[in-house]
Each structure stands twice: as structure tokens, then as C-alpha cells.
C-alpha positions in Angstrom: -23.6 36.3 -29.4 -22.3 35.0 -33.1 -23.0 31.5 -33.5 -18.9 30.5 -33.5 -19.0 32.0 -29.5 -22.3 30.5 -29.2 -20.7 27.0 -30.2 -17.4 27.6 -28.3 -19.7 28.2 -25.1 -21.7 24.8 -25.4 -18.8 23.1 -26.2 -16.9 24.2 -23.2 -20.2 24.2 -20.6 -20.1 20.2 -22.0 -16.5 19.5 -21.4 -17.4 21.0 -18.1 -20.2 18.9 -17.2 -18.0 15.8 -18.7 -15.7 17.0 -16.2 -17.5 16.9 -13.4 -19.1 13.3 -13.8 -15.5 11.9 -14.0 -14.1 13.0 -10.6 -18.1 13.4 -8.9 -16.7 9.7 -6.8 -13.3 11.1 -6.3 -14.8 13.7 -4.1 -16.8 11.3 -1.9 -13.7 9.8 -1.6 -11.7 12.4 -0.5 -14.7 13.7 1.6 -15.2 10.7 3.4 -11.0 10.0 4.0 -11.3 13.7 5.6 -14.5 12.7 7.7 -12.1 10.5 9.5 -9.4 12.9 10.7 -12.4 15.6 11.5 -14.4 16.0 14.5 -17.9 14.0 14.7 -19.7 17.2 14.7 -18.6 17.6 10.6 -20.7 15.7 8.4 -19.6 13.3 5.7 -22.8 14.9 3.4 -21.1 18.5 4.5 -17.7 17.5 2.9 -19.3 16.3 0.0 -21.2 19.1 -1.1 -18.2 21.7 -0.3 -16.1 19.5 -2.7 -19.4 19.7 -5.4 -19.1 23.4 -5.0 -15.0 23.6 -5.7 -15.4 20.9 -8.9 -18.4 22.7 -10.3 -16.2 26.1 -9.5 -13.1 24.5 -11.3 -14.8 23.1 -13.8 -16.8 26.1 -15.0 -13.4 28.2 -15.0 -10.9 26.3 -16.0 -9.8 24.5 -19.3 -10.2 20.7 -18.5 -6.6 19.5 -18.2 -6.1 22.8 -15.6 -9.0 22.3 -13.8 -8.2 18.4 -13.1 -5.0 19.6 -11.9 -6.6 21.9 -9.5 -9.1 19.6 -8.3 -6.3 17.2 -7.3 -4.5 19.7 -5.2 -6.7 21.9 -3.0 -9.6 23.5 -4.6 -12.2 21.1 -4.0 -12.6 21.6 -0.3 -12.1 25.5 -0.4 -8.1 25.3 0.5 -6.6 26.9 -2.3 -6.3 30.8 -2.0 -8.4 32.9 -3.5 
């Protein structure tokens, strides 16, 4: 790896991890407006962490304004189409 990739790399793994800071509370949101329309037998720490997954996911793949996009729509809780 040449140092221009190797900068291009850390810059995008800190966009990413900017990323995910910003919108970490906007999954427990969602995760706990979904809690209310699931069964009992789901758990609110469940939701949470499947909504981690598809931000980290999202945010590792996409560029930044794309990836804010998708984590809006579907992909945090697994429902977009893979």
C-alpha cells in the first residue's frame, strides 16, 4: 500500500467512525419506536444492536452522504435487500 491509498483509507475509516457517532442515538430511537409495535418476546437491546450492525455496515461501505441516506431508509434494521 502507497502512502496516498494508505492516507485515503484512514481518511475514509475516520469519516466512517464520524459517521457512526452522529446517528449511534438515532438508532436507539428507532429501535425503541419499533420495540413498541413488536411482540414482548423482542428485546429493545436486540433492536439496538441489529441497527449497530447496519450503521457500522453502511458506514464502512458507503461514502458518507450515501450512507446517511441509506441509514434513513431501511438498512439499519436489515430491511433493505441484499
Amino acid at each position: 500500500m502507497n502512502a496516498a491509498s494508505a492516507y485515503s483509507a484512514g481518511r475514509a475509516a475516520g469519516e466512517a467512525d464520524r459517521l457512526v457517532l452522529q446517528h449511534a442515538e438515532l438508532v436507539e430511537a428507532i429501535a425503541y419506536h419499533l420495540a413498541g409495535r413488536l411482540p414482548p418476546s423482542v428485546e429493545v437491546d436486540d433492536l439496538i444492536q441489529a441497527g449497530m450492525l447496519g450503521l457500522l455496515e453502511a458506514a464502512s461501505k458507503l461514502r458518507p452522504p450515501t450512507a446517511v441516506r441509506v441509514l434513513r431508509r431501511t438498512r439499519v434494521f436489515g430491511f433493505g435487500a441484499r
